[in-house]
C-alpha positions in Angstrom: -1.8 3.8 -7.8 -4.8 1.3 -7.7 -8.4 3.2 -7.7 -10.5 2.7 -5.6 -12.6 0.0 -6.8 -9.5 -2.1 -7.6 -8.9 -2.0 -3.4 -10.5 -4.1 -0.9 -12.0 -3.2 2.6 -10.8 -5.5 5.1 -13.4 -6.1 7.9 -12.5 -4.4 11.3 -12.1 -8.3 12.4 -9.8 -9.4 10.0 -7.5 -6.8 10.7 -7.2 -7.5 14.2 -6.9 -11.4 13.6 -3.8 -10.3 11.1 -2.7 -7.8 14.1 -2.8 -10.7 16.7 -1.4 -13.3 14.7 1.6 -11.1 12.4 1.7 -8.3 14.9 1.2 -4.4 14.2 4.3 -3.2 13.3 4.0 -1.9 9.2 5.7 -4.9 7.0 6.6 -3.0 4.2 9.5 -0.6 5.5 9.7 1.1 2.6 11.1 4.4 2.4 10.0 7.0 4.5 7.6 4.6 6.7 6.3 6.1 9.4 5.7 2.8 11.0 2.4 3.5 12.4 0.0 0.7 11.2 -3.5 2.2 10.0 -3.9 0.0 7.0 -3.8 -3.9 6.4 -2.2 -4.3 3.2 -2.6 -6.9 0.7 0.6 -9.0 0.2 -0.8 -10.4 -3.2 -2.7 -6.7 -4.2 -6.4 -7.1 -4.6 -6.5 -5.9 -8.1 -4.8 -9.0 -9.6 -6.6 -11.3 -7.8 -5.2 -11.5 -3.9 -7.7 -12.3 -1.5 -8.8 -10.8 1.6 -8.1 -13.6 4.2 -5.2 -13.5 7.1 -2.4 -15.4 4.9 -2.8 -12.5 2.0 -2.9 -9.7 4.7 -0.7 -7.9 7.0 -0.3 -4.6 8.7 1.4 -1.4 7.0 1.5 2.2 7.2 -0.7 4.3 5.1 2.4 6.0 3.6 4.3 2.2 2.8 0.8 0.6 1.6 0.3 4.1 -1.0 3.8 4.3 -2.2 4.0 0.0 -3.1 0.9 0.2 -4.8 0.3 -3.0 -6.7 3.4 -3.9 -6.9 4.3 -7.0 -5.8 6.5 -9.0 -4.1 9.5 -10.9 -5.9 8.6 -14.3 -6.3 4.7 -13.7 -5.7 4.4 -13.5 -9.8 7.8 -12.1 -11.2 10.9 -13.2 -9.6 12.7 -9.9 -10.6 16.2 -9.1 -10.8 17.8 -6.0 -10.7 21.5 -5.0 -12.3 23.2 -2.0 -11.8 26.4 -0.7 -12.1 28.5 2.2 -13.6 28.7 2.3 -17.2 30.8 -0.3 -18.9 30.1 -2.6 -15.9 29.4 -5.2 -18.0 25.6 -5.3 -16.7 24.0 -6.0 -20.2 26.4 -9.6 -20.2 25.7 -10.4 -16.9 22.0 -10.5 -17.6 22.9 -12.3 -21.5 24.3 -14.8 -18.6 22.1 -15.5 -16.5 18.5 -14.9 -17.9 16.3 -17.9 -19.0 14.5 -18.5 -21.9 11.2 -15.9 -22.0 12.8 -13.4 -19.7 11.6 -9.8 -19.8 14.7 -7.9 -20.0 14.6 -3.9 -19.9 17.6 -2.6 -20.0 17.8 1.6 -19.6 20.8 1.6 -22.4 19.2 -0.3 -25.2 16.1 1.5 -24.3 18.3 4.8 -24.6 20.5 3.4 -27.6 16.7 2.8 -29.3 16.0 6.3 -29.3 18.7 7.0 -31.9 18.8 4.1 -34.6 22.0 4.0 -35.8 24.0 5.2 -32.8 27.0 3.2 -32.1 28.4 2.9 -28.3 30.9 6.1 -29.2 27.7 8.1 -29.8 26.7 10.0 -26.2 23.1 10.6 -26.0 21.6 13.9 -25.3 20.4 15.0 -22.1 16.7 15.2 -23.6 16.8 11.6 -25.3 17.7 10.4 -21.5 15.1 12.3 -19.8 13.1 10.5 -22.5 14.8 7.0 -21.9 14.2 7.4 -18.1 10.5 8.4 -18.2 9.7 5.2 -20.6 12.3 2.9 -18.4 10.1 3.7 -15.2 6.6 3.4 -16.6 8.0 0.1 -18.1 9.4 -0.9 -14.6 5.7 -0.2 -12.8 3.6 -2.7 -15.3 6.3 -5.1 -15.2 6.6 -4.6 -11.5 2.8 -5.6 -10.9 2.9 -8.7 -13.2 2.0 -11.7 -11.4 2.9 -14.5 -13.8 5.5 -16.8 -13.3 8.0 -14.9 -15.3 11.9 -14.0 -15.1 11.9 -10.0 -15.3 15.4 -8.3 -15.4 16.1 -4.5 -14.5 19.1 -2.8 -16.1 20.1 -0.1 -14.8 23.4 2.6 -14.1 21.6 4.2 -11.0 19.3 2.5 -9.0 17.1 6.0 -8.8 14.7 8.1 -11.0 13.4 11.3 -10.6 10.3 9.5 -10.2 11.8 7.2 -7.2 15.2 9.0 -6.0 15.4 6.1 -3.1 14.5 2.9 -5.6 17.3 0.9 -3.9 15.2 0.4 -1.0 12.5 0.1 -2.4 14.0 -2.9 -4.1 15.0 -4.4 -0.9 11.7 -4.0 0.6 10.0 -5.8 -2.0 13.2 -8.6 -2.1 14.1 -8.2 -5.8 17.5 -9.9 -6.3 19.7 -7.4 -6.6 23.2 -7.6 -8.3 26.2 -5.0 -8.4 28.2 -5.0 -11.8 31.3 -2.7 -11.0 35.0 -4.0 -11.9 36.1 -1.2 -10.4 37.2 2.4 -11.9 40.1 1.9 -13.8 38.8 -0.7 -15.4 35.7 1.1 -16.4 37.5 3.8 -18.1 39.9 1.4 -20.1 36.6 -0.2 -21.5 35.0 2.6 -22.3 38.3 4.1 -24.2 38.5 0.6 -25.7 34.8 0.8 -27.3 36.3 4.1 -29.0 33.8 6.0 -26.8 34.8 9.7 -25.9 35.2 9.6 -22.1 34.2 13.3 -22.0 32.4 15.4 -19.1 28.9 14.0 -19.4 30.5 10.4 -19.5 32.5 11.2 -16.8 29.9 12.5 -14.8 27.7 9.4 -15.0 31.2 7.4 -14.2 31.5 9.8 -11.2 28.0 9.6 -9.9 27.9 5.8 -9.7 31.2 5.7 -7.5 30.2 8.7 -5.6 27.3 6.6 -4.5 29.8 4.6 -2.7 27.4 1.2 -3.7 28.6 -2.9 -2.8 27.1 -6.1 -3.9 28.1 -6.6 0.3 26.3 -4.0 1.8 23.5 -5.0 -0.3 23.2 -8.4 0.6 23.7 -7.7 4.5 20.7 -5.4 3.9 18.8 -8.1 2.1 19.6 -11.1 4.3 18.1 -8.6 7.0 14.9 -8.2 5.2 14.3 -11.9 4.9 15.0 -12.4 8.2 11.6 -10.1 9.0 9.8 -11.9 5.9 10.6 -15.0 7.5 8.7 -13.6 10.5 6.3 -12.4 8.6 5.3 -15.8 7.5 6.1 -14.8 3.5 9.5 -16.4 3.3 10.3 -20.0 4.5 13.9 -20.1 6.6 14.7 -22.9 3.4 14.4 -19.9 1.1 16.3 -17.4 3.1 20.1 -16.9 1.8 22.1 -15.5 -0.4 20.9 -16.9 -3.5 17.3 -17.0 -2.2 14.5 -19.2 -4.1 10.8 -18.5 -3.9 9.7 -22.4 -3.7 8.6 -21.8 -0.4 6.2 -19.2 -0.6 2.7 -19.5 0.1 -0.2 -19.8 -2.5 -3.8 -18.4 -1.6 
């Protein structure tokens, strides 16, 4: 979370000019919101260089404006991508795909696999080296999440959850990261994973289990996401040109 010198007061005047001209109603929607507007928010945060005037501000809960912190939105730095999918969804290729030259890639696996030099794919990591894994994957995910550079930063990830941030799905959505589903489906999953030589035992299984349990599609993830841009577009943050299903940033304003 930003101190408090890193924050800005916005004058009792500029909030109601942001009020009058965006409306009241909190922008962020993140988790838990309790929509009652008692902040104005900075869309580009203060502490990497936003400033306070109407185009950079709008109206948020306290709750939405603490848990975003200074992270920012994709596209307004970072355009960031996030992959998920059960294991041996073939996330790790998809991103060797798609990424650009100078992408930021963290990937939970490798981070994992890193752990344990010398571990082959067959080799199932214990519980501790995850816990470990997981606690350096989210502190890497915060700083990269507050970078404002033009930079390509890709998420890898089985679960989109921590124990940090059990709801990190929508807090994705609410700050637009493109989001895309690896899953081939079950079956197929399983026949990789025996494939790779890898022992499909409990904990295996259980990771395998808990990603289809979750009941997660790429389609009810783009309905939700076509929804948020729909409000960003009101919101004056997304132009209707770069609302869609493979949504650019072009559009965006600069302060």
């Amino acid at each position: 979370m930003a101190s408090r010198r890193d924050r800005q007061r916005v004058p009792p005047v500029l909030s109601a000019e942001v009020a009058e001209r965006w409306g009241n109603e909190c922008w962020l929607n993140m988790p838990g919101c309790t929509h009652r507007s008692d902040t104005t928010d900075h869309i580009v945060p203060f502490a990497v260089g936003g400033p306070t005037v109407v185009g950079n501000l709008r109206r948020a809960c306290k709750h939405c404006n603490s848990l975003r912190s200074d992270r920012t939105l994709s596209g307004y730095g970072a355009s960031i991508h996030a992959v998920i999918g059960p294991p041996a969804g073939g996330k790790s290729t998809y991103v060797d795909l798609h990424r650009q030259p100078g992408a930021v890639v963290l990937d939970f696996d490798a981070m994992a696999r890193a752990m344990m030099p010398g571990m082959g794919d067959e080799h199932v990591l214990q519980d501790w080296v995850r816990r470990a894994a997981s606690g350096a994957w989210y502190g890497a995910y915060r700083h990269l999440a507050r970078v404002c550079e033009p930079v390509e930063v890709w998420l890898v990830k089985t679960l989109p959850s921590t124990p940090h941030s059990p709801r990190l799905l929508d807090e994705w959505i609410a700050l637009d990261y493109d989001i895309v589903v690896c899953d081939p489906g079950k079956r197929e999953v399983v026949d990789r994973l025996k494939a790779r030589g890898v022992d499909v035992g409990h904990r295996l299984q259980a990771g395998v289990t808990q990603w289809y349990r979750r009941g997660i599609t790429q389609s009810a993830i783009d309905a939700r996401l076509k929804a948020r841009r729909l409000r960003l577009v009101q919101l004056g943050l997304m132009s209707d040109a770069d609302n869609g299903a493979n949504a650019s940033v072009g559009g965006r304003p600069r302060w």
